[in-house]
C-alpha positions as CSV (number, residue, x, y, z in Angstrom):
1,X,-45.5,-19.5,-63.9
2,X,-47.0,-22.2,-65.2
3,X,-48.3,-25.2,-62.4
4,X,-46.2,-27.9,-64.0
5,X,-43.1,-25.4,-63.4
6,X,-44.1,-24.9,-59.6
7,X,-44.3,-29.0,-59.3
8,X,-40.8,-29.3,-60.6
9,X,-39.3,-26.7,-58.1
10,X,-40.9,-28.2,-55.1
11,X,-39.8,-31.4,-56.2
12,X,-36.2,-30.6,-56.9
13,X,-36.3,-28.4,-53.8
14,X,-37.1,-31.5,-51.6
15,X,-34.5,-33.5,-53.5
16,X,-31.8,-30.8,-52.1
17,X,-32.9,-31.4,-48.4
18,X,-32.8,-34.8,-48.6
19,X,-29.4,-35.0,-49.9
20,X,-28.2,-32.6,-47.6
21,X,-30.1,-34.2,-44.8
22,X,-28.0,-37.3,-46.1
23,X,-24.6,-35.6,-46.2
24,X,-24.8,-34.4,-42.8
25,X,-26.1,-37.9,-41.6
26,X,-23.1,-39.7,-43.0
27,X,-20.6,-36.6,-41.9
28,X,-21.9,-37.3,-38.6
29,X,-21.1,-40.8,-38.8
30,X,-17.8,-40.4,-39.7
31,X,-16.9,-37.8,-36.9
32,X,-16.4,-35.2,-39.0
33,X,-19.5,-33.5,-37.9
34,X,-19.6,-29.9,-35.7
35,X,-17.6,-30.1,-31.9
36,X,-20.0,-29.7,-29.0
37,X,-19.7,-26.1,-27.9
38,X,-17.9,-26.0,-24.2
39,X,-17.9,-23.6,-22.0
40,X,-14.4,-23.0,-20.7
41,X,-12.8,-24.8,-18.3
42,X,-11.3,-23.7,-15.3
43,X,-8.0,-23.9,-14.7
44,X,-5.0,-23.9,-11.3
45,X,-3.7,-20.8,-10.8
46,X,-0.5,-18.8,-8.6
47,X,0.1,-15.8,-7.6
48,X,3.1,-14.0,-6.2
49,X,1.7,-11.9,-2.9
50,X,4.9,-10.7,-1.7
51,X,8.6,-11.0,-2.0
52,X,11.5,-10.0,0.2
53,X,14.4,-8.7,-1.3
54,X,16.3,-7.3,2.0
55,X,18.9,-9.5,2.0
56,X,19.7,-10.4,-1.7
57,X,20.7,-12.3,-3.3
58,X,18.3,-14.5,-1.1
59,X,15.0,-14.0,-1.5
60,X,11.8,-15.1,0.4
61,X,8.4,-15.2,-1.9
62,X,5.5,-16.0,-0.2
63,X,2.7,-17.8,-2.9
64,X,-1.0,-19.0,-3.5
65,X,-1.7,-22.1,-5.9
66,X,-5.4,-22.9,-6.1
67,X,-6.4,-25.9,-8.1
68,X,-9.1,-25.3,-10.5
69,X,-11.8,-25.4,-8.2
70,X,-9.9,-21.9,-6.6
71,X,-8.9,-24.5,-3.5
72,X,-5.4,-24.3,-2.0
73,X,-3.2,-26.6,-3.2
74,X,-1.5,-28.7,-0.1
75,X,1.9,-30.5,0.1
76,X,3.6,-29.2,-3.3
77,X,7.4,-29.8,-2.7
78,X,10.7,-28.0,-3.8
79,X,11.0,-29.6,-7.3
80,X,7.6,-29.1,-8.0
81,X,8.9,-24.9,-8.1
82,X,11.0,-23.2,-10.4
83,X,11.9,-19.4,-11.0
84,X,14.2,-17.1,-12.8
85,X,15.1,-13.5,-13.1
86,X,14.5,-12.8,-16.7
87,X,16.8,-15.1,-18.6
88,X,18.7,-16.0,-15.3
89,X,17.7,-18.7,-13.4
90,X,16.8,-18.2,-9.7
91,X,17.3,-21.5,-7.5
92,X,14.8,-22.5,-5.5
93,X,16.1,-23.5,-2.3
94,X,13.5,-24.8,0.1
95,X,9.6,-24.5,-0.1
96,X,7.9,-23.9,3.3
97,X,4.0,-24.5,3.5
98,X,2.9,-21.4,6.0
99,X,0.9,-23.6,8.6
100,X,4.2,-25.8,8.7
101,X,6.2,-23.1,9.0
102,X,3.7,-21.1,11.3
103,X,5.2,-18.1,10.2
104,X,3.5,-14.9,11.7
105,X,0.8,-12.9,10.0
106,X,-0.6,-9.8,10.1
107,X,-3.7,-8.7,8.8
108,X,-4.9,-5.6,8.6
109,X,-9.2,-5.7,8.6
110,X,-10.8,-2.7,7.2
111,X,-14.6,-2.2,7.5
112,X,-17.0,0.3,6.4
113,X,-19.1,1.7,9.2
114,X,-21.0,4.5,6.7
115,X,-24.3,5.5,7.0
116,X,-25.5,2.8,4.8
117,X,-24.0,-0.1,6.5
118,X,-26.8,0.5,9.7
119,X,-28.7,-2.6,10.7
120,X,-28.5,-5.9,9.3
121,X,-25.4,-5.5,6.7
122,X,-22.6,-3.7,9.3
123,X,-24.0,-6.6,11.7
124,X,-23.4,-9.7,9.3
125,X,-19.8,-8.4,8.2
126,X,-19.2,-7.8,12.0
127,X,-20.1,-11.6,12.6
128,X,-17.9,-12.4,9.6
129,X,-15.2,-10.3,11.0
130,X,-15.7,-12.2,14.2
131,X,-15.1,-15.5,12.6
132,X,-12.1,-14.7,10.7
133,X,-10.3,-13.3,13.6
134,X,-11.2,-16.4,15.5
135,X,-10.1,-18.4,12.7
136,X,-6.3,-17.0,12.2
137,X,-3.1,-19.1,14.1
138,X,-2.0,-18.7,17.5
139,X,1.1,-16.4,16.7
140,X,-0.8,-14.4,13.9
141,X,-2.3,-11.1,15.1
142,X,-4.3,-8.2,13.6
143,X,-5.3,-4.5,13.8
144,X,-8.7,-3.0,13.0
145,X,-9.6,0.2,10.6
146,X,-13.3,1.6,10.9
147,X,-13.9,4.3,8.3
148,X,-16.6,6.3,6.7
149,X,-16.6,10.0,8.1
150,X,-12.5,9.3,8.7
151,X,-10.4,6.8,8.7
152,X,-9.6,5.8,12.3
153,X,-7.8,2.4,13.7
154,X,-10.2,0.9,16.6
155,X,-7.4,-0.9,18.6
156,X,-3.9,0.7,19.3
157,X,-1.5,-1.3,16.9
158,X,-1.9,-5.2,15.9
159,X,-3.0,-7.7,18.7
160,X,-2.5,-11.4,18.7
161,X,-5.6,-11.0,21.5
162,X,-8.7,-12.7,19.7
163,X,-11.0,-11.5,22.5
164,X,-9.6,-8.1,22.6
165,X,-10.3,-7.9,18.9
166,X,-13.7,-9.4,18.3
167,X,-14.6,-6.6,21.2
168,X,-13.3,-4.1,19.1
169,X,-15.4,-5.4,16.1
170,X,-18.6,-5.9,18.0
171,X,-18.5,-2.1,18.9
172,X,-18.2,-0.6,15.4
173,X,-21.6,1.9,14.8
174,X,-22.5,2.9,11.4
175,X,-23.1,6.7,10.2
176,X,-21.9,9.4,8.1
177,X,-19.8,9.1,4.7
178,X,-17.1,6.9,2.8
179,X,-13.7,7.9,2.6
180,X,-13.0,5.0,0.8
181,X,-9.4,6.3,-0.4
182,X,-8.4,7.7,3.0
183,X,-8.9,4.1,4.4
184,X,-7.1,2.4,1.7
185,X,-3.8,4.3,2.6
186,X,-4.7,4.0,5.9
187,X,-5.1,0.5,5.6
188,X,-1.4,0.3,3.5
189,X,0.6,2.3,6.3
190,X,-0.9,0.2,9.0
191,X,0.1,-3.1,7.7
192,X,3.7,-1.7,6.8
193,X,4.3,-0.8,9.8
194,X,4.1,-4.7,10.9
195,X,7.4,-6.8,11.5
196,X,5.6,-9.6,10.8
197,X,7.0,-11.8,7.6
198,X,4.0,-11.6,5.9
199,X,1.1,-9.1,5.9
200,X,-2.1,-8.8,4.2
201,X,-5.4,-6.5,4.1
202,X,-8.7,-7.2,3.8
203,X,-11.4,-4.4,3.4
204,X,-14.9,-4.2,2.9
205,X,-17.2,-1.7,1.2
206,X,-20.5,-1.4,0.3
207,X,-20.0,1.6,-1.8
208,X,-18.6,4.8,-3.1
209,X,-15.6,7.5,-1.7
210,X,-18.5,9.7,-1.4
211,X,-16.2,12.2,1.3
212,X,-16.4,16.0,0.1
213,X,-13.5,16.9,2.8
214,X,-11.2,14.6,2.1
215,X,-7.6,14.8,0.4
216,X,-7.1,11.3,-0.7
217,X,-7.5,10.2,-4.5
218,X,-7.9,7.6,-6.2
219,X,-4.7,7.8,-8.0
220,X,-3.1,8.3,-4.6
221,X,-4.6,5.2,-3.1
222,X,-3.8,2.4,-6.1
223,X,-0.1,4.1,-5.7
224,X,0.4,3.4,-2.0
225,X,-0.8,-0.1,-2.7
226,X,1.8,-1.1,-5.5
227,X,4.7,0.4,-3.9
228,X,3.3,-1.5,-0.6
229,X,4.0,-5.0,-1.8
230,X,0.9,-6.6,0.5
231,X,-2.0,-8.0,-1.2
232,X,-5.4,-6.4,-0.5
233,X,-8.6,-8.9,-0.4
234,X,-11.5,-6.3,-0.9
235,X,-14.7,-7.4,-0.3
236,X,-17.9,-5.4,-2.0
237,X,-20.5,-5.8,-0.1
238,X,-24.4,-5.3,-1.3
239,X,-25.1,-3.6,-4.4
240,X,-23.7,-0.5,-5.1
241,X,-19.8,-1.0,-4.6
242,X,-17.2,0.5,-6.5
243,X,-16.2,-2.6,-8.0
244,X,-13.8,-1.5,-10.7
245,X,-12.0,0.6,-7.8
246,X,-11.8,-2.8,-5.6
247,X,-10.5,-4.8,-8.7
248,X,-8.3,-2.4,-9.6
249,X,-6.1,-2.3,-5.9
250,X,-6.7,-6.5,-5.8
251,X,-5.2,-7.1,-9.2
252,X,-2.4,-4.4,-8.6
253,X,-1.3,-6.1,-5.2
254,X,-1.7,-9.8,-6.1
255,X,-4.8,-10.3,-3.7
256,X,-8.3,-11.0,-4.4
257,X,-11.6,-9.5,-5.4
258,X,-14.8,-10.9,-4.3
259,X,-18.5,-10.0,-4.1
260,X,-21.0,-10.5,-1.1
261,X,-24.1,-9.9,0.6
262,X,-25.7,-10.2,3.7
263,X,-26.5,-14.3,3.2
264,X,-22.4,-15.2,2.3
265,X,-20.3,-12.5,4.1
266,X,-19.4,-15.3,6.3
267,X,-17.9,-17.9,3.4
268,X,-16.0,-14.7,1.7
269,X,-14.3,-14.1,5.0
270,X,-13.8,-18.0,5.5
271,X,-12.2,-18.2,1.8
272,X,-9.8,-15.2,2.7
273,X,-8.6,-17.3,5.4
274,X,-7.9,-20.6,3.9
275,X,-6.1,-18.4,1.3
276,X,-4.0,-17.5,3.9
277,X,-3.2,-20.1,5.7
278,X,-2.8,-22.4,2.4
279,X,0.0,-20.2,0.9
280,X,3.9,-21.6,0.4
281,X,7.3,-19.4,1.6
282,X,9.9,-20.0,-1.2
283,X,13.5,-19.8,0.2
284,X,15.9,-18.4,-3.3
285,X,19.0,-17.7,-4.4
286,X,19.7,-15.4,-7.2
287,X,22.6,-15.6,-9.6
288,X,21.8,-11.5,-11.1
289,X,25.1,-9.1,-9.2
290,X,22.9,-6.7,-6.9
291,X,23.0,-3.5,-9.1
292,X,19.3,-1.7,-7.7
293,X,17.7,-2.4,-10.6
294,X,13.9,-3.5,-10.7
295,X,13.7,-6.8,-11.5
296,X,10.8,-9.4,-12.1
297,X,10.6,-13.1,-10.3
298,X,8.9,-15.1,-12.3
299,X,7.8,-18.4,-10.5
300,X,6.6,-21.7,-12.2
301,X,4.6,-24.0,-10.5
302,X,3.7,-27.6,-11.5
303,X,-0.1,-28.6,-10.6
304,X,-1.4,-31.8,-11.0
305,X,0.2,-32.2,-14.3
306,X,-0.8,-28.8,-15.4
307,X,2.1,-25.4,-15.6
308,X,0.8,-22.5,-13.5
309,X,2.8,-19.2,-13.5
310,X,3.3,-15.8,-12.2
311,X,5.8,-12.7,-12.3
312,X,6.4,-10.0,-9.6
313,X,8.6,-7.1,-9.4
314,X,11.1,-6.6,-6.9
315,X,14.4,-4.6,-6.7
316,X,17.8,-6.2,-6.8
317,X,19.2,-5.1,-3.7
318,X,21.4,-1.8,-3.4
319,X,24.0,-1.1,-5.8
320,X,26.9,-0.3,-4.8
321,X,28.0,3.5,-4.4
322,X,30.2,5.2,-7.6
323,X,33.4,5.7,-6.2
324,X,35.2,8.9,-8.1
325,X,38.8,8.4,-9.1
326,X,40.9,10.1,-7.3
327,X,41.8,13.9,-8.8
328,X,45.5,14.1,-10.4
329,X,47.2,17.0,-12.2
330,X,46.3,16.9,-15.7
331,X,49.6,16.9,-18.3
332,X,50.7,20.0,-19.5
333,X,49.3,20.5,-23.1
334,X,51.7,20.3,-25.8
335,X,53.1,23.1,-27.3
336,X,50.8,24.6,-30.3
337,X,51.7,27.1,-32.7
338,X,50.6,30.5,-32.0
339,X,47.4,30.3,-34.6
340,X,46.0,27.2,-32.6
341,X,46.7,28.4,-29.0
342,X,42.9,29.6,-28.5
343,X,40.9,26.4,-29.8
344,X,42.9,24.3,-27.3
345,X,42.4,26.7,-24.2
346,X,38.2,27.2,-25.4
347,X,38.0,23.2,-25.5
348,X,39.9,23.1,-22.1
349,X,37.4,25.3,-20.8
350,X,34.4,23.6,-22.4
351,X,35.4,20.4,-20.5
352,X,36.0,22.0,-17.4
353,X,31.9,23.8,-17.7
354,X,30.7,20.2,-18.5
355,X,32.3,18.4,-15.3
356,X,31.2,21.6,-13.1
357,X,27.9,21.1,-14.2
358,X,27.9,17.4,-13.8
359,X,29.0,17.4,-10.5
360,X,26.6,20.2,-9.7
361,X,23.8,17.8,-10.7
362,X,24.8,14.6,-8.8
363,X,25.0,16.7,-5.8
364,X,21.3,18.1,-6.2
365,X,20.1,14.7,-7.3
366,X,22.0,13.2,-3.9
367,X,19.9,15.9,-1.6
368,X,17.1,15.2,-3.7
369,X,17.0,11.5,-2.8
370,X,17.9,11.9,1.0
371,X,14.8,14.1,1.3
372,X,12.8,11.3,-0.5
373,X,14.3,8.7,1.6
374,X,13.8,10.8,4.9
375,X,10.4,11.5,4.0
376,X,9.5,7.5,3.1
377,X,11.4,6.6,6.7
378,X,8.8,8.9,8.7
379,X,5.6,7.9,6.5
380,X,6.6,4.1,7.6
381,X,6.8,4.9,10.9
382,X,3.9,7.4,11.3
383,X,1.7,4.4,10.3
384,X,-1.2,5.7,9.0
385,X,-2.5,6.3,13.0
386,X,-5.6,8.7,13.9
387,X,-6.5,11.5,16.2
388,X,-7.3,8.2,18.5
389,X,-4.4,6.4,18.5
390,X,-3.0,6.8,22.2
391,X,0.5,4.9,23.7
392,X,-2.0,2.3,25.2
393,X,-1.4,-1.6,24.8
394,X,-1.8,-3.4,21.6
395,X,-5.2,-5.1,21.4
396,X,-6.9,-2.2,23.4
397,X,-9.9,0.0,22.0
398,X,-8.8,3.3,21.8
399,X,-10.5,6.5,23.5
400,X,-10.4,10.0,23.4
401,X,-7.1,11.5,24.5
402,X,-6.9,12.6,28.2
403,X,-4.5,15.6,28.1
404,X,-3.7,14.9,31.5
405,X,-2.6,11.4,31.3
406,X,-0.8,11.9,27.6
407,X,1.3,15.3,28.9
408,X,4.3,15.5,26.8
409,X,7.3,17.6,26.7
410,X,6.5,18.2,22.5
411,X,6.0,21.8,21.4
412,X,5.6,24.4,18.4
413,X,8.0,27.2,18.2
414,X,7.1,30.1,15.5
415,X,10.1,31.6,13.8
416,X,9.6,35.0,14.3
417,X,11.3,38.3,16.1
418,X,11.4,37.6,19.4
419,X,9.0,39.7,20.2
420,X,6.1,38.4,18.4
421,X,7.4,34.4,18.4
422,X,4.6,32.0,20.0
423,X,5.0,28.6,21.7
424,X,2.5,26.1,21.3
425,X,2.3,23.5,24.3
426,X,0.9,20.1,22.7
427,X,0.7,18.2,25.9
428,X,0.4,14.6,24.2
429,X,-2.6,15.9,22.0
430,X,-4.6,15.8,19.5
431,X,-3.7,19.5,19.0
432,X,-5.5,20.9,16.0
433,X,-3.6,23.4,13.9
434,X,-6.2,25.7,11.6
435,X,-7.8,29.0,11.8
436,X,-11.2,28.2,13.2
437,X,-12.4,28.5,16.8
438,X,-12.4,24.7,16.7
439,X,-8.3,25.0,16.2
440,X,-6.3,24.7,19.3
441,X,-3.2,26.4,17.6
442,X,-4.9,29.2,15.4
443,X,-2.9,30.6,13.0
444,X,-4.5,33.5,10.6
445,X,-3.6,34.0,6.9
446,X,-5.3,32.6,3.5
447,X,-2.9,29.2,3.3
448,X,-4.3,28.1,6.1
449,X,-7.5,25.5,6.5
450,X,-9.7,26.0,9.4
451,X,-8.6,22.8,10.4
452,X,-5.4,22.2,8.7
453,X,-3.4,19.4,10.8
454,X,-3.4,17.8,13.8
455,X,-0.7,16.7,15.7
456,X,-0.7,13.7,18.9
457,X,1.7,11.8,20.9
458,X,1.7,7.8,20.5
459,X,4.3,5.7,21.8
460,X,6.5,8.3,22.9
461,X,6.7,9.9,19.5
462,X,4.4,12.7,18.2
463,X,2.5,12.0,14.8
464,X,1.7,14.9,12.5
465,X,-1.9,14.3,10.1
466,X,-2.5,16.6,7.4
467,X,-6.6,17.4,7.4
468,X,-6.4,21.0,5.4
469,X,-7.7,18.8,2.2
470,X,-5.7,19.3,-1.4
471,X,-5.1,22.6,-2.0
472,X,-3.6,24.3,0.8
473,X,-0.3,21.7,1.9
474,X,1.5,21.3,4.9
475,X,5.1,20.9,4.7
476,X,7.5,19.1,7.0
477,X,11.3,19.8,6.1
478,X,10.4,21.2,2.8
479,X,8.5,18.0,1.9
480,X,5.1,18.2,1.1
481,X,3.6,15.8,4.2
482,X,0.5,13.4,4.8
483,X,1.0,11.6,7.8
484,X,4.7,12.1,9.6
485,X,5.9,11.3,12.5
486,X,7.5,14.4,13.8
487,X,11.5,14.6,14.9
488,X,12.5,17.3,17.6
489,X,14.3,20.4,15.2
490,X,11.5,19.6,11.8
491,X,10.2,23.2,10.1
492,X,6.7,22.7,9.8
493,X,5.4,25.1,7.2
494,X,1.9,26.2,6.9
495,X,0.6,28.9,4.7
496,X,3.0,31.5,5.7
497,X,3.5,30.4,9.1
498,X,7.0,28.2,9.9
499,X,6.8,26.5,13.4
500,X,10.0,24.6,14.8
501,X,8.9,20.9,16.2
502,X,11.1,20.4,19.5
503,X,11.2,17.5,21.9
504,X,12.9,17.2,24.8
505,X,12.4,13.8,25.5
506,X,13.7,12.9,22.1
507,X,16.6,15.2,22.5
508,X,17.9,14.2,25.4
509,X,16.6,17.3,27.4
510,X,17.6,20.0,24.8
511,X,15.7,22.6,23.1
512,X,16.6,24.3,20.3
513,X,17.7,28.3,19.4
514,X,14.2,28.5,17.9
515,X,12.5,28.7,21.1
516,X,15.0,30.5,23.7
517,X,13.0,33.0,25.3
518,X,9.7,31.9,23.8
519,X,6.4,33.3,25.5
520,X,4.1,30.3,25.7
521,X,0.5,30.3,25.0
522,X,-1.8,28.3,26.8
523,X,-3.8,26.2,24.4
């Protein structure tokens, strides 16, 4: 290319930059030039931690609105709410703030006392602990879960006794593994077990369900904490939590994730607690007939100019039973000639096969749901407890069981021939059922764990925990059974063994047939 050619390029090359330099200038000018990038703002926020549908239509939801700094929101009134039911509207009757209302809490504090919680991080959390107790409302009250190896409660029930609690705390020691899913459905049993109007947990890891032994899943875990209904704060603590595992039971129960260290433990407890004590009670009415159907709330909050939302499911009270019409004698037919007499007596008997089997099927599907029911009933009142958990008085830290001072009239009775049936004297407990020497019921045969379940008295009633891990199952009335608390005439079943639960104290002084003329064993 000639030079002359490479001048005129340049040139006109320069002339384009200028003009577009010019362009842009006067673009600019005229506002029409690119937006700013922004990063995005924060917004308010609400969430739906728990509803109470016992007494439908009237409904109590207990809420969180944070502004958008993540701050409770203070003094929002009753026109400031809304809800509905879908495309029915739900009336918002009265709004309670909690602290007005001082309505009772109970929180459920779960800490991780593994072998990698020693030293400096199990002591911070303990001090945060500390401080968050000390920080709840005179009539609010607490229980305390230590896990790693197991998942045992530390005090005997929930105490409204800060003292008594922060003891408890300070004497938490750190070793062995994480059954991070055991103590989750620990954690969820415990707090249903509270009367209190609202409940909440708060647990802290600082890593990994790392347990070999035990039966709890992961699956199992997230379950029991949607069909709970309380909101679980996890906390994970340090660097190596299971932090989609955390997320994952926060988001599902309406509570709260958050991460923290040894330097801001404290502030992640503190923030639990003004998210607690800033939440609003919503008194409703709603206009949908009570048919048993799940449902979802949806509440509407207005914030500072700004429409925050959120939807929770709930269950519109019980329907009502199906009453059957009352049996009458059906018409003769009408007279057919002779070539049509057999299609009208094969249709009369295909209706008559149909109804048979349809009432065959409610009735299975009725026994079906009793056993489910029955089976829900004892789970809520078994409370998640452990070997530890002796009838002492709330607040107290629990010790080994005396079998001296726990003596009980509870017993096992084998169904077998006379001759060969057993009694098993379980003297208030912990009586461990496996085929080990370490069992204090041994039973023999391959369905049965070395230490399969244990079985102790609290509060007058014995509790039954299944410890033979996932594939061999203990059954309690034909159900398969976790934790149970055990009623006097229950088949346990065990491998091949079937052992008859009897009480007197619970049945008014009376055994039953199943162990007349028992030998008993010592254990």
């Amino acid at each position: 290319m000639r030079p002359e050619r490479l001048r005129t390029s340049a040139a006109w090359g320069c002339r384009r930059m200028a003009v577009a330099t010019l362009v842009a200038a006067l673009l600019l000018a005229l506002g029409f030039g690119p937006l700013p990038t922004r990063a995005q703002q924060p917004a308010p926020s609400l969430a739906v931690t728990q509803i109470d549908a016992s007494a439908y239509p009237r409904l109590r939801a207990v809420v969180t609105v944070l502004d958008a700094s993540g701050v409770p929101v203070p003094g929002l009134q009753t026109q400031q709410f809304s809800a509905s039911d879908g495309s029915a509207p739900v009336s918002v009757v009265g709004v309670e703030r909690v602290q007005d209302a001082n309505l009772r809490l109970s929180v459920v504090l779960a800490i991780d006392t593994s072998g990698s919680m020693a030293g400096a991080p199990l002591d911070r959390a303990k001090q945060a602990a500390i401080a968050f107790v000390d920080a709840l409302g005179a009539n609010d009250d607490a229980t305390l879960i230590a896990f790693s190896d197991a998942a045992r409660p530390v005090v005997a029930g929930f105490s409204s006794d800060h003292a008594a609690l922060a003891a408890a705390i300070q004497s938490l020691q750190a070793g062995g593994s994480t059954v991070l899913y055991e103590a989750v459905q620990a954690a969820v049993f415990s707090a249903r077990s509270s009367p209190a109007p609202r409940e909440a947990i708060v647990l802290l890891t600082d890593g990994q369900n790392d347990s070999a032994t035990s039966p709890a899943t992961a699956a199992g875990a997230l379950d029991a904490v949607r069909r709970a209904g309380v909101p679980v704060f996890t906390i994970g603590f340090g660097d190596q939590p299971d932090v989609a595992f955390l997320q994952s039971l926060s988001q599902a129960s309406q509570g709260q994730y958050s991460a923290a260290n040894t330097t801001n433990v404290s502030d992640v407890y503190a923030g639990i607690g003004r998210l607690l004590r800033g939440q609003y009670v919503l008194n409703l009415t709603a206009q949908q007939a009570a048919d048993g159907r799940p449902a979802a709330l949806r509440v509407v909050a207005s914030v500072a100019g700004t429409t925050v939302a959120a939807t929770a499911s709930f269950t519109r009270g019980t329907a009502p039973p199906i009453v059957a019409p009352a049996a009458t004698a059906a018409p003769p037919p009408p007279a057919q000639p002779a070539a049509g007499g057999s299609s009208t007596l094969l249709a009369v008997i295909g209706v008559l096969v149909v109804l048979a089997l349809l009432a065959g099927g409610a009735v299975l599907l009725g026994r079906r749901a009793h056993a489910a029911r029955a089976q829900r009933r004892r789970e809520r009142e078994a409370g998640r407890q452990s070997d530890e958990a002796l009838p002492v008085a709330p607040g107290t830290l629990l010790a080994p069981a005396d079998p001296a001072a726990t003596a009980g009239s509870g017993r096992l009775v084998e169904r077998a021939p006379a001759s060969d049936r057993r009694v098993f004297e379980l003297r208030g407990g912990p009586a461990v059922i496996g085929s080990s020497r370490r069992a204090t019921i041994l039973l023999d045969g391959d369905g049965v764990a070395s230490e399969h379940a244990r079985i102790w008295l609290r509060d007058g009633r014995y509790l039954l925990h299944h410890t033979g891990g996932i594939r061999r199952k203990t059954l309690v009335g034909g159900v398969i059974a976790d934790w149970v608390t055990l009623e006097s005439g229950d088949e346990i079943q065990i491998g091949a063994h079937r052992l008859v639960f009897e009480d007197a104290a619970a049945a008014g002084g009376v055994m039953t047939e199943a162990g007349a003329g028992a030998a008993t064993r010592e254990n």
